[in-house]
MDTraj code that builds the backbone (N, CA, C; nanometers):
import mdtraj as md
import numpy as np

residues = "UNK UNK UNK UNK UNK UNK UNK UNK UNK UNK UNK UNK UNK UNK UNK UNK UNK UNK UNK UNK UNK UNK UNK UNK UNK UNK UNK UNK UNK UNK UNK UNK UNK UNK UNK UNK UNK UNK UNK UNK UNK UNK UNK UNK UNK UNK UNK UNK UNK UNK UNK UNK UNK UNK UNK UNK UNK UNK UNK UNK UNK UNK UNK UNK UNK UNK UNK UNK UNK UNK UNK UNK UNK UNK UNK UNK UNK UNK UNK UNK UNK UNK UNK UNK UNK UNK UNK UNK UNK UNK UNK UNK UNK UNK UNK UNK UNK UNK UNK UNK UNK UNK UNK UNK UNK UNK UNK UNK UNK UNK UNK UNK UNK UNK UNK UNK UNK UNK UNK UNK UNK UNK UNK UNK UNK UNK UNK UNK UNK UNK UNK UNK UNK UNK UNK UNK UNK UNK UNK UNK UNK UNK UNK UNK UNK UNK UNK UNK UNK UNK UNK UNK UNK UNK UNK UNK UNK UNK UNK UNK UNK UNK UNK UNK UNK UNK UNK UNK UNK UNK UNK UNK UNK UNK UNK UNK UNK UNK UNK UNK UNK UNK UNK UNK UNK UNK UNK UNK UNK UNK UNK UNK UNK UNK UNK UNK UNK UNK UNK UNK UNK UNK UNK UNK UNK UNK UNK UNK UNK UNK UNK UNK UNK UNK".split()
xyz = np.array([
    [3.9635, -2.4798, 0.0919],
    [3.8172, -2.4747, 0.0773],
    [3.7592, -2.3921, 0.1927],
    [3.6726, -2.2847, 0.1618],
    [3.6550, -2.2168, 0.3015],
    [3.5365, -2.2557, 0.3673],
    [3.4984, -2.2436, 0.4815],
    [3.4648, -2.3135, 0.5531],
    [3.3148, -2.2825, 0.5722],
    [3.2254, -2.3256, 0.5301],
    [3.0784, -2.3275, 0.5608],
    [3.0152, -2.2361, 0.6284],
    [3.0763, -2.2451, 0.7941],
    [2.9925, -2.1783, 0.8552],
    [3.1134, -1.9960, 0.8621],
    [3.1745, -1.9814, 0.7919],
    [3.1966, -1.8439, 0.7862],
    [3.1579, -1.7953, 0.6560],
    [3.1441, -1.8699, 0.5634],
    [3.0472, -1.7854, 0.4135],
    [2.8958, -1.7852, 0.4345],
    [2.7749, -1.8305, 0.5537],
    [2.6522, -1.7832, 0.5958],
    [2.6640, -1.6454, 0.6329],
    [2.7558, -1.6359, 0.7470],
    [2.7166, -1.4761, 0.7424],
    [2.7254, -1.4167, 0.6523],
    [2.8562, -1.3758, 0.5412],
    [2.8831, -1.3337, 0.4279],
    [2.7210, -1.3366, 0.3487],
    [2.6676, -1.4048, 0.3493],
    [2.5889, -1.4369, 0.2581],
    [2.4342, -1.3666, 0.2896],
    [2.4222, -1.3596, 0.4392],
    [2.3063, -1.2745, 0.5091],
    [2.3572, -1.2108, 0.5078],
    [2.5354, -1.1505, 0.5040],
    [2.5201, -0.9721, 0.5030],
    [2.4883, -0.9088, 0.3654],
    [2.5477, -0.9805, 0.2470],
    [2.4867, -0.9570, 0.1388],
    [2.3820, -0.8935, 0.0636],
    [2.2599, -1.0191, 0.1491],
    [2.1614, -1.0092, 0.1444],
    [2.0562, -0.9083, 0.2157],
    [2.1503, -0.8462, 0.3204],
    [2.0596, -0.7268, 0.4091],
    [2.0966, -0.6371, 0.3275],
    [2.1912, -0.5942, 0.2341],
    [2.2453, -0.4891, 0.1383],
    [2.1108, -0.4306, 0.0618],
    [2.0342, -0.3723, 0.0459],
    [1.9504, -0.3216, -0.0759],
    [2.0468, -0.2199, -0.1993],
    [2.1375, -0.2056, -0.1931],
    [2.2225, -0.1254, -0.2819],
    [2.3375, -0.1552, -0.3273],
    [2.3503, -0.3297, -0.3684],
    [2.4189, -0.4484, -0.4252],
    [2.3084, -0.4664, -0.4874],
    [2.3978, -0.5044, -0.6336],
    [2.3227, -0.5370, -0.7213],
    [2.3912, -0.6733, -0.7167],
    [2.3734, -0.8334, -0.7446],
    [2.4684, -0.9358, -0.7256],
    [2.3328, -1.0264, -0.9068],
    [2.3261, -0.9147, -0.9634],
    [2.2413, -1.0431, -1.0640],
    [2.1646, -1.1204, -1.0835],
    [2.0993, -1.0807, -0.9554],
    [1.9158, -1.1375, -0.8954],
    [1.8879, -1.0521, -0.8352],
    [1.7347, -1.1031, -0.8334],
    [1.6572, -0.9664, -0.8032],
    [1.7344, -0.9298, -0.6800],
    [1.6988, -0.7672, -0.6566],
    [1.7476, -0.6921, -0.5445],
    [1.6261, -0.6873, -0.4454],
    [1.6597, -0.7041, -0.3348],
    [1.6063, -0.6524, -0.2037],
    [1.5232, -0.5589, -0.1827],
    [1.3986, -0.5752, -0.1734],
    [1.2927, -0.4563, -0.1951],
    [1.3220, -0.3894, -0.0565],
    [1.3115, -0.2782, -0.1261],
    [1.3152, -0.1114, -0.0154],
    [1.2018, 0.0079, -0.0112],
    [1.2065, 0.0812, 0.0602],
    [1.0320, 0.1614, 0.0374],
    [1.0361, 0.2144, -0.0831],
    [0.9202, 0.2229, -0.1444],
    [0.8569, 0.3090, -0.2563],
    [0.7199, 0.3708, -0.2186],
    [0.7724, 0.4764, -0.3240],
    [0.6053, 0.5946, -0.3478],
    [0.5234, 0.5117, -0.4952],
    [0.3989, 0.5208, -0.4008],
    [0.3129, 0.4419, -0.5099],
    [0.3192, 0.5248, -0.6394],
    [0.3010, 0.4694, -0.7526],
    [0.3006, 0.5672, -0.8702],
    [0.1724, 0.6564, -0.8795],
    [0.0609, 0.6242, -0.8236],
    [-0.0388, 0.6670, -0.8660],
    [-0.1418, 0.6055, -0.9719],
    [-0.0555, 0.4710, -1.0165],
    [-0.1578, 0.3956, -1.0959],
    [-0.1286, 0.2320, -1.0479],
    [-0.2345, 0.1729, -1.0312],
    [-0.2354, 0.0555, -0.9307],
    [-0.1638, -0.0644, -1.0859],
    [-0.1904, -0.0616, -1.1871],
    [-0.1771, -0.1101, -1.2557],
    [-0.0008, -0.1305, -1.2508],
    [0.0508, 0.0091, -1.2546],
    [0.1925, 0.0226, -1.2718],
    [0.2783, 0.0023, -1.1511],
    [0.2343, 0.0351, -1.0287],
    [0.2931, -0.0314, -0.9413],
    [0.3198, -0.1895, -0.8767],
    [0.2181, -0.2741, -0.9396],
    [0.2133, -0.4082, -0.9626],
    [0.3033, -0.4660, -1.0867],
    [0.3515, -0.3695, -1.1644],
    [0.4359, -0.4621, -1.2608],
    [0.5884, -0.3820, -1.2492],
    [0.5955, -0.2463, -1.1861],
    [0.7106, -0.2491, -1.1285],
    [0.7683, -0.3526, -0.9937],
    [0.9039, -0.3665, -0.9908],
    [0.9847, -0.4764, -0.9243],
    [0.9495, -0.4075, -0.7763],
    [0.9754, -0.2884, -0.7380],
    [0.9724, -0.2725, -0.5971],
    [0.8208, -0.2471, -0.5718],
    [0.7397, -0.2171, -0.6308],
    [0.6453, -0.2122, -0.5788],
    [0.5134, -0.0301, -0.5974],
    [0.6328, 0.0075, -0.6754],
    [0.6135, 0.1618, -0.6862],
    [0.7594, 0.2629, -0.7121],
    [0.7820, 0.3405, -0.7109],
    [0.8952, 0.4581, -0.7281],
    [0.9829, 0.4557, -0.6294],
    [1.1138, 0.3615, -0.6262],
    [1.1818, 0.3678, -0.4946],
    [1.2460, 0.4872, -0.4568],
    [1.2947, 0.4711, -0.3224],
    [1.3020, 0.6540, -0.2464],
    [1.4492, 0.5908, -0.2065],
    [1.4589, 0.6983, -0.2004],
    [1.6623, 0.7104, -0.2134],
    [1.7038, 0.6452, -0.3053],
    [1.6625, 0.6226, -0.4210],
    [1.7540, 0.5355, -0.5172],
    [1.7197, 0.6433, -0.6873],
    [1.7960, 0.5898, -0.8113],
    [1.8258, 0.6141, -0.8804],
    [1.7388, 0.5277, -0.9983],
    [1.6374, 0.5951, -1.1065],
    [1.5923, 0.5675, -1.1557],
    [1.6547, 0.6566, -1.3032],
    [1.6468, 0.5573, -1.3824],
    [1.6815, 0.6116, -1.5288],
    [1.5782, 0.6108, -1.6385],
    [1.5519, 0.7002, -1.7003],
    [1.4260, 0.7324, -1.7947],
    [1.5044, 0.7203, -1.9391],
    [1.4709, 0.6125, -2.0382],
    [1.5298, 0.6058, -2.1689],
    [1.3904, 0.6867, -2.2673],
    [1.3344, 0.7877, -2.2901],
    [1.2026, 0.8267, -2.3862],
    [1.2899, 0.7683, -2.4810],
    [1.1999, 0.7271, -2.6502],
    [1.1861, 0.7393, -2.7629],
    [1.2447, 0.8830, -2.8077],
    [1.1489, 0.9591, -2.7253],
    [1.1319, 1.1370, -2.8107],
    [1.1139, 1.1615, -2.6388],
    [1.1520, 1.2586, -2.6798],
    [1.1679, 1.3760, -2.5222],
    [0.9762, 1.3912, -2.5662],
    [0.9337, 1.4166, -2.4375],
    [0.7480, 1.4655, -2.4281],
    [0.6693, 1.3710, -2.4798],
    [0.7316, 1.2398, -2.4981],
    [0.6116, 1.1333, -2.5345],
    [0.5215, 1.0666, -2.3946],
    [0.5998, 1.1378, -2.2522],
    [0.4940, 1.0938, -2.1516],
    [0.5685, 1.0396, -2.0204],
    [0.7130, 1.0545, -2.0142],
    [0.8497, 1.0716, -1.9386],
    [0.7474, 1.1509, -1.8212],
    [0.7141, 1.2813, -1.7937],
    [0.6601, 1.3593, -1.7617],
    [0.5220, 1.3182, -1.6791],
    [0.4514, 1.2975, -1.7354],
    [0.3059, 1.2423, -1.7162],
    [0.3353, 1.0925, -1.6661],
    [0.4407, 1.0268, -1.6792],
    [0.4832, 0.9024, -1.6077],
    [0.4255, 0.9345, -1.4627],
    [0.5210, 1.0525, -1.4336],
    [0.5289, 1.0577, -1.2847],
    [0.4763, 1.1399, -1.2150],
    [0.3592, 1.1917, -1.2748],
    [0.3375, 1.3305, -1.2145],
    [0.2269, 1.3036, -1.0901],
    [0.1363, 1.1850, -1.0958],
    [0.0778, 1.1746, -0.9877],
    [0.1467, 1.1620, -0.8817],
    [0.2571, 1.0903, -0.9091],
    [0.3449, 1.0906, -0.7551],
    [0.3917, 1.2257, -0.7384],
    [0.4433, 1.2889, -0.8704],
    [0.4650, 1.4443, -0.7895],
    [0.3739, 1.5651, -0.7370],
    [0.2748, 1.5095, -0.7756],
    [0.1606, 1.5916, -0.7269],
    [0.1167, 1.5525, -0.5811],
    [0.1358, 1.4356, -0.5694],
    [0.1272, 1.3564, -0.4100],
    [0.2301, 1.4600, -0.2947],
    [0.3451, 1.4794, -0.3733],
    [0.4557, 1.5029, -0.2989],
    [0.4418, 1.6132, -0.2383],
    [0.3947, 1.7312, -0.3499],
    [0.3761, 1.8290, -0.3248],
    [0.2613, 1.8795, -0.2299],
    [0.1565, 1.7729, -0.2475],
    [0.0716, 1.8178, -0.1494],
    [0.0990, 1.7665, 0.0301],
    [0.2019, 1.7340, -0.0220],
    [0.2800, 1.6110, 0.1552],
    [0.3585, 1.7890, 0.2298],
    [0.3589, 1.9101, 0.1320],
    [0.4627, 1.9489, 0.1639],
    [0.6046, 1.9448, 0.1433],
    [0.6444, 1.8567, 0.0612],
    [0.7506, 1.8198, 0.0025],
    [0.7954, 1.9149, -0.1340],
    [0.9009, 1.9172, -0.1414],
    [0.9785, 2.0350, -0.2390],
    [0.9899, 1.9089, -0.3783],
    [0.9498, 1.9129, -0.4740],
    [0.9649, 1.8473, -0.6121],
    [1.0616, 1.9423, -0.7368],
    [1.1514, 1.8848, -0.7237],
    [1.2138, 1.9707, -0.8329],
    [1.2648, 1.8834, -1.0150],
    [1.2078, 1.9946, -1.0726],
    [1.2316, 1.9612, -1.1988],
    [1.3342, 2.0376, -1.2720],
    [1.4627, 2.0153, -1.3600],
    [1.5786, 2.0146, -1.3333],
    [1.6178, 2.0497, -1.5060],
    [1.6475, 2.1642, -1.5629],
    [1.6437, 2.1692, -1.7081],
    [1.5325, 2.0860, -1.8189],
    [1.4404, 2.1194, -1.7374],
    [1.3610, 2.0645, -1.8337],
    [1.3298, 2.1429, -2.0126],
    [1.2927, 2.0315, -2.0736],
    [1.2825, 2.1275, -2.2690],
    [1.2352, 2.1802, -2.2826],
    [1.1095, 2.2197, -2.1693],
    [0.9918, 2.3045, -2.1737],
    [0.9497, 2.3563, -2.0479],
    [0.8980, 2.4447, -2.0599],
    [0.8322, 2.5174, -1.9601],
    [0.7215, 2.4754, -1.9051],
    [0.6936, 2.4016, -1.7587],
    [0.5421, 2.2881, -1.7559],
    [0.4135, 2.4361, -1.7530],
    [0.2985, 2.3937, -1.8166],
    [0.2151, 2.4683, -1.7877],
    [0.1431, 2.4770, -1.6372],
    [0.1683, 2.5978, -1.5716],
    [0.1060, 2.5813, -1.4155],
    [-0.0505, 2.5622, -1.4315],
    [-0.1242, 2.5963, -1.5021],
    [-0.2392, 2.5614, -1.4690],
    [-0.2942, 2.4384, -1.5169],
    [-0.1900, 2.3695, -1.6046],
    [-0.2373, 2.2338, -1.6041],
    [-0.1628, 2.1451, -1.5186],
    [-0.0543, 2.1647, -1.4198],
    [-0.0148, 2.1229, -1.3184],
    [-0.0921, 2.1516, -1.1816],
    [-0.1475, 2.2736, -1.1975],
    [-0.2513, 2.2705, -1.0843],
    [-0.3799, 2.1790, -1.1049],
    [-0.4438, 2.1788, -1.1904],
    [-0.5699, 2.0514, -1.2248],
    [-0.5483, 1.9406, -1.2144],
    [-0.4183, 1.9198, -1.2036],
    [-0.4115, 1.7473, -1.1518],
    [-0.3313, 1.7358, -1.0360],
    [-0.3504, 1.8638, -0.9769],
    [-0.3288, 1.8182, -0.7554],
    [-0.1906, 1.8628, -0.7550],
    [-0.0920, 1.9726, -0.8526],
    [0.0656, 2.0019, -0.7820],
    [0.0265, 2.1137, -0.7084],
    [0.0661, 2.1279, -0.5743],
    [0.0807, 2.2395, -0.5198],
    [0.1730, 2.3169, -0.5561],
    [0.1755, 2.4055, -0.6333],
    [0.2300, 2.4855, -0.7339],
    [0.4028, 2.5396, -0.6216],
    [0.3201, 2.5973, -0.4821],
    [0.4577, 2.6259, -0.3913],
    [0.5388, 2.5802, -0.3841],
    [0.5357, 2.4016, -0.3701],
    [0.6417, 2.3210, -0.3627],
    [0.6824, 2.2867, -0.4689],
    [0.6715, 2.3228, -0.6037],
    [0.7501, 2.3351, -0.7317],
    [0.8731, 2.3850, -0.7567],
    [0.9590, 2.3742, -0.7570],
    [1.1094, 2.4425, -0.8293],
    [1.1478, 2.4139, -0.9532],
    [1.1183, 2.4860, -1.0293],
    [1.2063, 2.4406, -1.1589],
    [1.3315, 2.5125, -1.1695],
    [1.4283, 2.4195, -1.2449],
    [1.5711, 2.4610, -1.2355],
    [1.5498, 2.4769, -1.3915],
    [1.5559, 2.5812, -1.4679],
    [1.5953, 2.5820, -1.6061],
    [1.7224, 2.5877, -1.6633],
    [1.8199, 2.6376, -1.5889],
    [1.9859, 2.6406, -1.6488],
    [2.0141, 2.5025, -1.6766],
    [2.0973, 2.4812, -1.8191],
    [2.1338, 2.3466, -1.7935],
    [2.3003, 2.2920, -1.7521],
    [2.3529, 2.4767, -1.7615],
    [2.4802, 2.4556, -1.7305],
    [2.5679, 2.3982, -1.5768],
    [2.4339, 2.4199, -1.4766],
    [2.4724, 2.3130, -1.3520],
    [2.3491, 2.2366, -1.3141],
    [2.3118, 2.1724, -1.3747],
    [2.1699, 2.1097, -1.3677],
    [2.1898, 1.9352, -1.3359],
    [2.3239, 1.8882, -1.3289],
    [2.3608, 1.7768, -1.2641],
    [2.4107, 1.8260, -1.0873],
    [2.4840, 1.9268, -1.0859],
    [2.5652, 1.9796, -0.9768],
    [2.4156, 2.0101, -0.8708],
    [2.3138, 2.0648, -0.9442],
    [2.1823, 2.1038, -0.8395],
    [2.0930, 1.9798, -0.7634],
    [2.1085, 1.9222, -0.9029],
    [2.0162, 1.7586, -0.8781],
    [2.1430, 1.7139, -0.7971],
    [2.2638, 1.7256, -0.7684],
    [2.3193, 1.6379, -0.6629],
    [2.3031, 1.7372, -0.4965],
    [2.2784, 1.8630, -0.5271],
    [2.2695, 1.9208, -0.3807],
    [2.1496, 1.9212, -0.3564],
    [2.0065, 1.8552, -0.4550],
    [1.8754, 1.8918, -0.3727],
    [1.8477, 1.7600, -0.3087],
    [1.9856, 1.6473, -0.3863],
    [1.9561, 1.4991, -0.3302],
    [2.0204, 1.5300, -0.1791],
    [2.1621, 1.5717, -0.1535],
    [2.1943, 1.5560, -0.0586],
    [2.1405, 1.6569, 0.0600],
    [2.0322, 1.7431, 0.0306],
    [1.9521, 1.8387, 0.1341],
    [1.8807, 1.7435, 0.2464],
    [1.8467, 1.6602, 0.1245],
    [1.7248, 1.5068, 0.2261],
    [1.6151, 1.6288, 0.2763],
    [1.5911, 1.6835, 0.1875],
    [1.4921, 1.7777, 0.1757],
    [1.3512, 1.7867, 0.0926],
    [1.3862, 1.6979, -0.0119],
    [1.3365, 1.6836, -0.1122],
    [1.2167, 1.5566, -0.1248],
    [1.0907, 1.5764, -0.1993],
    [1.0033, 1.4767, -0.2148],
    [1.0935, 1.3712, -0.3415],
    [1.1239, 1.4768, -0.4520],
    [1.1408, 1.4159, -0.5459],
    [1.2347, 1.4816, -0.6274],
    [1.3326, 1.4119, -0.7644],
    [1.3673, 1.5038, -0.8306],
    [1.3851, 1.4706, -0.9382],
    [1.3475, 1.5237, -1.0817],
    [1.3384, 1.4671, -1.2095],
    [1.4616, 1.5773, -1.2591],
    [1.5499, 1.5042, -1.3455],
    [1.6850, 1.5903, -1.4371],
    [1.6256, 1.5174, -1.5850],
    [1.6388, 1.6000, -1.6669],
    [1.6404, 1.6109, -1.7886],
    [1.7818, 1.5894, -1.8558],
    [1.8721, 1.5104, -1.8618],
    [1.9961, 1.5528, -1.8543],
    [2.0310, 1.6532, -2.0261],
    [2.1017, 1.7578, -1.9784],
    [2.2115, 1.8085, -2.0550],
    [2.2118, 1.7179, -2.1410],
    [2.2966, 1.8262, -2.3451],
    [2.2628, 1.7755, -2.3884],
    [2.4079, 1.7433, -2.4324],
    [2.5142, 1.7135, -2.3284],
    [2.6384, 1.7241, -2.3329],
    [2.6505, 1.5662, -2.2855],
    [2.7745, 1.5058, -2.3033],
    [2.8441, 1.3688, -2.3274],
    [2.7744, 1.3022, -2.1424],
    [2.7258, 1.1757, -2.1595],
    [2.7077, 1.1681, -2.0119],
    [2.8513, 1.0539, -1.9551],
    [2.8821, 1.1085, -1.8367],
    [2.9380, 1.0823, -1.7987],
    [2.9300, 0.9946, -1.6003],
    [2.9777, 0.8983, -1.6747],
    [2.9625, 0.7644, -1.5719],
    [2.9720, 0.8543, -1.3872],
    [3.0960, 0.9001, -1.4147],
    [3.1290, 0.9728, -1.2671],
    [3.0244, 1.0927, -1.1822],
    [2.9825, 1.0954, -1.3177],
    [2.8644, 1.2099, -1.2524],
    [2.7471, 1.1395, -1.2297],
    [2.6587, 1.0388, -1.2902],
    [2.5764, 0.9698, -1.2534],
    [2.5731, 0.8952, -1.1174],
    [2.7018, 0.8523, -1.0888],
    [2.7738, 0.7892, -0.9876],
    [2.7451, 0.8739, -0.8486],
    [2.8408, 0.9582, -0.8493],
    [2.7471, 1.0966, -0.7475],
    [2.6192, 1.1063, -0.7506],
    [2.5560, 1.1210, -0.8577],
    [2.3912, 1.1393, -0.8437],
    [2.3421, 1.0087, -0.7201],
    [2.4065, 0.9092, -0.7177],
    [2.3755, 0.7625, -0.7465],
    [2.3819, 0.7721, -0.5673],
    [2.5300, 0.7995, -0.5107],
    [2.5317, 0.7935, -0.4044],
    [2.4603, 0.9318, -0.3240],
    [2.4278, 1.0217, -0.3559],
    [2.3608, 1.1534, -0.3228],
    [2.2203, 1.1068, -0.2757],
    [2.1731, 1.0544, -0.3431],
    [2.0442, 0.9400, -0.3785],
    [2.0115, 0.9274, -0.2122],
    [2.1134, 0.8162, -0.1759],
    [2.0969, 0.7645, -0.0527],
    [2.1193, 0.8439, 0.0616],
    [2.1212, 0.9894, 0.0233],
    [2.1302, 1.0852, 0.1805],
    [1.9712, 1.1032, 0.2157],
    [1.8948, 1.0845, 0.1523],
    [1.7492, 1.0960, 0.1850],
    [1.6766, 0.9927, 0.1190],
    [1.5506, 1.0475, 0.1438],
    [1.4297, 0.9469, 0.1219],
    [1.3736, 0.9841, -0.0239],
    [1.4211, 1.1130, -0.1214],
    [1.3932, 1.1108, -0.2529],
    [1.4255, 1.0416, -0.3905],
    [1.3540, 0.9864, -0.4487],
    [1.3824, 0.9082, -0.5698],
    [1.4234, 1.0350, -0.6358],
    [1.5373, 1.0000, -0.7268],
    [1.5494, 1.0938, -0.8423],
    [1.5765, 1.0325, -0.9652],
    [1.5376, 1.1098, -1.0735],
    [1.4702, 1.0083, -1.2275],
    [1.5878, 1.0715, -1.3317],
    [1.6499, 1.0626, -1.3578],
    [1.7846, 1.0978, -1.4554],
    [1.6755, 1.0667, -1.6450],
    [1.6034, 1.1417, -1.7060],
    [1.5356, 1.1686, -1.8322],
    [1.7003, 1.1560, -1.9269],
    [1.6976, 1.0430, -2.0152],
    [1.8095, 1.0795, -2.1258],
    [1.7787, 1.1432, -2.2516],
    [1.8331, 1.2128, -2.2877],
    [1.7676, 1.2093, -2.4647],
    [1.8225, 1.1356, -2.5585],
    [1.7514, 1.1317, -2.6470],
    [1.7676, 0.9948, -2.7397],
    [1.8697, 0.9930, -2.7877],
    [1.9458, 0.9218, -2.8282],
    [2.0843, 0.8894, -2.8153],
    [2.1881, 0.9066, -2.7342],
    [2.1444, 0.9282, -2.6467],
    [2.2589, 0.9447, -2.5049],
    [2.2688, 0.7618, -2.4459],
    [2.3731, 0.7651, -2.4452],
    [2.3779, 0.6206, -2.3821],
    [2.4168, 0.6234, -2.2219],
    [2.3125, 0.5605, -2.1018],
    [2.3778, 0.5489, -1.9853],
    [2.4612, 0.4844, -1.9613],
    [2.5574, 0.4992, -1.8543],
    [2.6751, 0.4510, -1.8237],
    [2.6378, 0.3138, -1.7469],
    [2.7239, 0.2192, -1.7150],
    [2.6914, 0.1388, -1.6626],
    [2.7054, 0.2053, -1.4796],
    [2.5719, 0.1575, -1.3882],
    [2.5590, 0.1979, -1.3048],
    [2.4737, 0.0764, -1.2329],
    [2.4561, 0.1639, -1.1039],
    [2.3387, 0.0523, -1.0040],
    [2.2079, 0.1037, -0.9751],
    [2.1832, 0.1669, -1.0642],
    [2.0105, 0.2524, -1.1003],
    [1.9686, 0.1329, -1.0762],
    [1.8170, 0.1712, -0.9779],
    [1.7683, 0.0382, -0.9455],
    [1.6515, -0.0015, -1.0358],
    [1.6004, 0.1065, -1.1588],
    [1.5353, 0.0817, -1.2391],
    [1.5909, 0.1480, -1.3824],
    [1.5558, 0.1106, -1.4636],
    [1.6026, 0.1419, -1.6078],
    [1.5091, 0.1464, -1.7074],
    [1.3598, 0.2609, -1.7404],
    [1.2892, 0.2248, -1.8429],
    [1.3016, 0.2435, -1.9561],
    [1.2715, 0.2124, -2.0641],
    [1.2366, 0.2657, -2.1717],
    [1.0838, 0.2904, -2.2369],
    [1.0729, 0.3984, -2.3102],
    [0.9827, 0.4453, -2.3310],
    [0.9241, 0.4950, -2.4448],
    [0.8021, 0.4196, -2.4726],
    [0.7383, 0.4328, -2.6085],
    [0.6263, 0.5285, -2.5897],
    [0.6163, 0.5767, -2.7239],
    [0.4576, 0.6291, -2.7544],
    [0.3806, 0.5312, -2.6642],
    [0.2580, 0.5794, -2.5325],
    [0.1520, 0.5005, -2.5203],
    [0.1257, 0.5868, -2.4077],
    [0.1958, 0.6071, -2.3367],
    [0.3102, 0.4905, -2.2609],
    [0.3229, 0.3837, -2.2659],
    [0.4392, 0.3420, -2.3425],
    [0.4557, 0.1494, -2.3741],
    [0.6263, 0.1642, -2.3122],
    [0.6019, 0.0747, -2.1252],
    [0.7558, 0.0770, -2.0831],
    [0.8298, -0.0630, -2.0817],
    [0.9149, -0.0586, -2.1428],
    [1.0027, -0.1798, -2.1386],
    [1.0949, -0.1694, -1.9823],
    [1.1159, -0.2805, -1.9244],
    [1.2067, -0.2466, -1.8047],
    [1.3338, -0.3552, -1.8700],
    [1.4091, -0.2233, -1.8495],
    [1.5815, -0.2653, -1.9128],
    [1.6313, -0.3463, -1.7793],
    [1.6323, -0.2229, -1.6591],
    [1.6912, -0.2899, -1.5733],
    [1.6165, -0.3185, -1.4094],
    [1.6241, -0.4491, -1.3770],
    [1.5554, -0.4676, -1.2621],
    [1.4513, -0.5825, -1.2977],
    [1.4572, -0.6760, -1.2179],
    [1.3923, -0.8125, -1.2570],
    [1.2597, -0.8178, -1.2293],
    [1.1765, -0.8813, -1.3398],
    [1.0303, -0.8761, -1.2971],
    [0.9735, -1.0080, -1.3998],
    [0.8563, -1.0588, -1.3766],
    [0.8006, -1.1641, -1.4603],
    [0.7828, -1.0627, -1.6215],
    [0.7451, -0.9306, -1.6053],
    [0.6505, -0.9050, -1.7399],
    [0.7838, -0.7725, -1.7903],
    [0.8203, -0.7969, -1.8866],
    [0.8906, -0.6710, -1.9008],
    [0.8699, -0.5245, -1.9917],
    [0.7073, -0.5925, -2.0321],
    [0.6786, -0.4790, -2.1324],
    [0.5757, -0.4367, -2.0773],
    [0.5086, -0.3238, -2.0349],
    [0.3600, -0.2399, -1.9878],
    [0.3099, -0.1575, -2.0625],
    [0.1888, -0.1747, -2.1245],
    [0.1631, -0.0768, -2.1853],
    [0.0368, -0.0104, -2.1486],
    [0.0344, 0.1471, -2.1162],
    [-0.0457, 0.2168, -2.0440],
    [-0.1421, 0.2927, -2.0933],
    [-0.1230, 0.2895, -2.2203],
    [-0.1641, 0.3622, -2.3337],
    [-0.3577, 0.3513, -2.2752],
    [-0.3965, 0.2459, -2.2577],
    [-0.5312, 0.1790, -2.2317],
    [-0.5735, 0.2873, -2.1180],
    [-0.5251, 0.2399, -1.9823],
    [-0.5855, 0.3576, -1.8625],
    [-0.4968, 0.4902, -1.9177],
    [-0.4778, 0.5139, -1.9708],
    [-0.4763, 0.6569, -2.0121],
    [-0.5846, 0.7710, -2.0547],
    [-0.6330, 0.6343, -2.1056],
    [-0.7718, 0.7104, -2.2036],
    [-0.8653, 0.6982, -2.1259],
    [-0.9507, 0.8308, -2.1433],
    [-1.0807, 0.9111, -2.0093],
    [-1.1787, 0.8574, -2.0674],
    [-1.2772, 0.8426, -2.0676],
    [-1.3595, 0.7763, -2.1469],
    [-1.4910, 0.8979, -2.1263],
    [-1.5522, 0.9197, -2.2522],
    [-1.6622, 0.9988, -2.2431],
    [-1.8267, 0.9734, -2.2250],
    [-1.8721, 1.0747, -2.0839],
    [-1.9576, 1.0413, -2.0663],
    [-2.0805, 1.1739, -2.1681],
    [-2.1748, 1.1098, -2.2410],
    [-2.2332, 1.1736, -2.2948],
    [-2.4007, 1.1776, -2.1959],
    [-2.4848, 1.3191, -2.1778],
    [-2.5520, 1.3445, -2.1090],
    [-2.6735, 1.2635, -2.1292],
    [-2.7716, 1.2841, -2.0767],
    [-2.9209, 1.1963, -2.1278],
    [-2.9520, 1.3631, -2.1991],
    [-3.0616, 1.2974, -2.2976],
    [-3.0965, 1.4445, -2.4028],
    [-3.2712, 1.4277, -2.3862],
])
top = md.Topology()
chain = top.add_chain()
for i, resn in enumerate(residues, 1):
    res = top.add_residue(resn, chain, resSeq=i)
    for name in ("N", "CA", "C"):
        top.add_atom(name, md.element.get_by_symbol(name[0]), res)
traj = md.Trajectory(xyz[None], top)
């Protein structure tokens, strides 16, 4: 029977771990606010964690994957921070990325998709980076490469968001968040413990119109 007072430490070192997952909630670590007070209160850490690994499940590629995160990348960019977007399906429009605060300079888009995991692992390990969104390839995903993404993660202070397309199944990993994603934005959280697991954003989305006095 082992002995009491040598499984406490075991148990506080554990627990100082933020990058053990043990099947309860994990150990909150810094995050970038999302940009919507609503959504950072029903995410688990508190906002977009930095050095860690976030996984994006869309419905449909462009239902709002994109527009999820863009206030934080527009934050980033104006910090001075390099934001890179990584084979994306489309080409973002710059002047509607400039109207909602990206400093267009600190933009990189990577369009090749033939090393577009290999880039997202060298802009993680630069620790250079605000942020980095991959679109992944539309080729078999593979556990070992996520894995690298995973530990790359932790050479800096950038979250990076791994976008699947629909029917791609992720590998089992220690992504510290896992959404899925409906028309609305309506996000289910797959992975990472919280009281509410469904958000739907669809509501503050909508601008509401002000009509003039006549």
């Amino acid at each position: 029977m082992p002995d009491a007072r040598s499984v406490q430490p075991i148990e506080q070192l554990l627990e100082s771990r933020n990058d053990l997952w043990r099947g309860r909630h994990r150990p909150a670590g810094e995050a970038l606010k999302s940009g919507r007070t609503e959504l950072d209160h029903w995410l688990p850490t508190g906002g977009w964690p930095c050095g860690r690994l976030v996984e994006l499940l869309p419905e449909r590629l462009g239902i709002g994957e994109f527009g999820l995160l863009l206030p934080m990348l527009a934050e980033q960019t104006r910090r001075g921070l390099p934001v890179l977007l990584i084979a994306p399906p489309w080409v973002p429009c710059p002047q509607h990325l400039e109207r909602v605060g990206v400093a267009l300079e600190w933009l990189v888009v990577v369009r090749s998709t033939d090393q577009a995991l290999w880039a997202t692992e060298q802009g993680l390990k630069s620790g250079l980076c605000g942020a980095i969104l991959l679109w992944h390839p539309r080729s078999r995903v593979r556990s070992q490469a996520i894995r690298r993404l995973q530990l790359a993660a932790e050479c800096g202070p950038a979250p990076v968001f791994v976008c699947y397309r629909p029917g791609q199944q992720p590998p089992p990993s220690l992504a510290s968040l896992r959404l899925g994603i409906r028309p609305g934005p309506e996000l289910t959280l797959l992975r990472g413990n919280d009281q509410s697991k469904i958000l739907d954003l669809g509501r503050s989305n909508v601008i509401p119109l002000h009509t003039g006095s006549h």
